[in-house]
N, C-alpha and C positions, 0 to 999 in steps of 0.2 A: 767301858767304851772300846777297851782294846777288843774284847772281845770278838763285839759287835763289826770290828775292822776285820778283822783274823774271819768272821763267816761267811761277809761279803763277800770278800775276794775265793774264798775255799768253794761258795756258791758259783762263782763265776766261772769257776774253773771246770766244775763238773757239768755245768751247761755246755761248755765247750767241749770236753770229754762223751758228754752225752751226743752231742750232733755228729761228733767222729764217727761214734758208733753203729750211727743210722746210715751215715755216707759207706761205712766199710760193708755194713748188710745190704746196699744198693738199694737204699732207701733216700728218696730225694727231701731233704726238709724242706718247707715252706721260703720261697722267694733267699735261697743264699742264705739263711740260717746261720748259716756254719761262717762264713763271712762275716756276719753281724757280731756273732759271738767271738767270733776271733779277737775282733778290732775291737771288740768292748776290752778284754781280755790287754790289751794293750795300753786301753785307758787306764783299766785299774791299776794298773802299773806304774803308771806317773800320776795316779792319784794318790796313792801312799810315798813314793818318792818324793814328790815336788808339791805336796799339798800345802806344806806348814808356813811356805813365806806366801804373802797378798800379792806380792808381784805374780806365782804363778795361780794360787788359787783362783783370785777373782776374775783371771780370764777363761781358768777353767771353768768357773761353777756358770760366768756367761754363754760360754758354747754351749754348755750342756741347755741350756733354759732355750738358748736360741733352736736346737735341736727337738728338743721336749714339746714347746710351741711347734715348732713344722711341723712333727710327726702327726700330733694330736689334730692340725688342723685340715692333716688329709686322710685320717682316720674319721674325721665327721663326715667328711664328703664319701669314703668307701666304705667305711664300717658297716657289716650288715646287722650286726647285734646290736639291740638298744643300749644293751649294757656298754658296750666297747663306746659309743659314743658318749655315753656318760660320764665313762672316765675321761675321756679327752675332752671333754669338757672342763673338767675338774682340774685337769692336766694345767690346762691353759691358762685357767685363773689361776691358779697357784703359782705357775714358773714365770708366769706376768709382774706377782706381787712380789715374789723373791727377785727378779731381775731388777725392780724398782727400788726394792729396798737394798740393797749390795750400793748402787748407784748412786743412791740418795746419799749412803754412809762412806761415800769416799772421801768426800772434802773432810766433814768431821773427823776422820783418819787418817788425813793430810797424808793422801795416796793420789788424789786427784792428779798431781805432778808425775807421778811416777806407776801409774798402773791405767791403760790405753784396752781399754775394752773392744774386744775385736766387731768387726761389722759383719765380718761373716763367718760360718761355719766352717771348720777344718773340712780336709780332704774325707777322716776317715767317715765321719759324723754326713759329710753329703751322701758317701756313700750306700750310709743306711736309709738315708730319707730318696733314694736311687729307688733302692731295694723294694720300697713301700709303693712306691709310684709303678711301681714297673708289676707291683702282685695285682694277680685278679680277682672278681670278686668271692671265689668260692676258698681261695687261701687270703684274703687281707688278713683280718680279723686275727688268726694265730700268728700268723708275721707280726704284726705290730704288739700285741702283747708277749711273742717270745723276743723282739727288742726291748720291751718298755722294762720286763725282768731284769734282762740282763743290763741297760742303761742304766736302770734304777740303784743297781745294785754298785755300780762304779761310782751314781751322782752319793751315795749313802757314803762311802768311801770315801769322799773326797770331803764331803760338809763335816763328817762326824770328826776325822781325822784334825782338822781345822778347827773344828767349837773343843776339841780338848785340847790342842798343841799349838794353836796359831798364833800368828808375830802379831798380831792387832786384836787388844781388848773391845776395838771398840765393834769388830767384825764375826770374833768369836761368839758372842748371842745370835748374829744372824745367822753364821752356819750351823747353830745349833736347833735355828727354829728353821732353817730349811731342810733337815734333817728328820726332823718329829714329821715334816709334811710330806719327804720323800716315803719315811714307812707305811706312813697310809696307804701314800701310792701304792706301793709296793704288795699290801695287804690285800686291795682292791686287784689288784694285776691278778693275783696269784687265786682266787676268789672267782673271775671272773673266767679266768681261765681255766678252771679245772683241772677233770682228769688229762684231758687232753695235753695240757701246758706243761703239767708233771710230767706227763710221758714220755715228753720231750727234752723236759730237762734231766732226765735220769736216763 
């Protein structure tokens, strides 16, 4: 599992190394790229930091969901590929049933008292879903799947880190099963996006 922590983060980093590359060749990425990747790049940072206690976890793994759902739900409406709407499709129900189930397991983890699920999205997290709103429709489509890479790979981060090391037995199986569902994603992202998507992140 450490492993699998150590690639995330090594992955996230060369995505942002990679958008460097393209801004220094005077190459514009899709819709702020380089922005997206940065500020992921800061998540995963305090996802391996602050992951292990439920007080920060479970408001992390809620933003990301609340984040995850937005993204996805304005990828239906601009996605031009069937496929990208598929995923966000998939997206949606899954970070749905993971956000319900985290929620559901508070009381049982007599966290209900001490852990306040936030209502809205951070600052950095709005401004990736900025980002999306504001591409058009001949760049959505790689926007939203070179976030969903780099997101994915911070949300894998923070669940995995948490179902091996976390303060709550009774929370650790779910970050482990939101984890199994992040990789999907993640497979499907990477699948969906091509050569194109690699291009990008190399």
């Amino acid at each position: 599992m450490k492993s699998m922590i150590l690639t995330a983060s090594a992955t996230a980093a060369l995505l942002l190394a990679g958008c460097q590359d393209n801004e220094d060749l005077g190459q514009t990425p899709p819709v702020n790229a380089v922005q997206d990747v940065a500020s992921t790049g800061v998540g995963m940072a305090s996802a391996v930091v602050g992951g292990l206690q439920a007080e920060t976890y479970v408001p992390a793994a809620h933003i990301a969901d609340m984040y995850e759902i937005r993204a996805a739900e304005i990828a239906l409406e601009k996605g031009q590929d069937a496929r990208v709407r598929e995923l966000a499709q998939m997206i949606i129900s899954d970070h749905r049933t993971m956000a319900s189930q985290m929620e559901a397991a508070l009381p049982q983890a007599q966290l209900e008292e001490n852990v306040t699920l936030p209502e809205q999205m951070d600052e950095r997290r709005q401004g990736m879903i900025d980002n999306l709103q504001a591409a058009s429709a001949d760049t959505f489509d790689l926007a939203y799947l070179h976030q969903q890479l780099a997101a994915h790979l911070e949300a894998l981060t923070l669940h995995s880190e948490y179902a091996e090391a976390g303060d709550s037995e009774v929370l650790k199986p779910i970050a482990a099963q939101a984890a199994e569902k992040i990789e999907k994603h993640l497979a499907m992202v990477r699948e969906v996006g091509g050569e194109e998507l690699e291009a990008m992140a190399n």
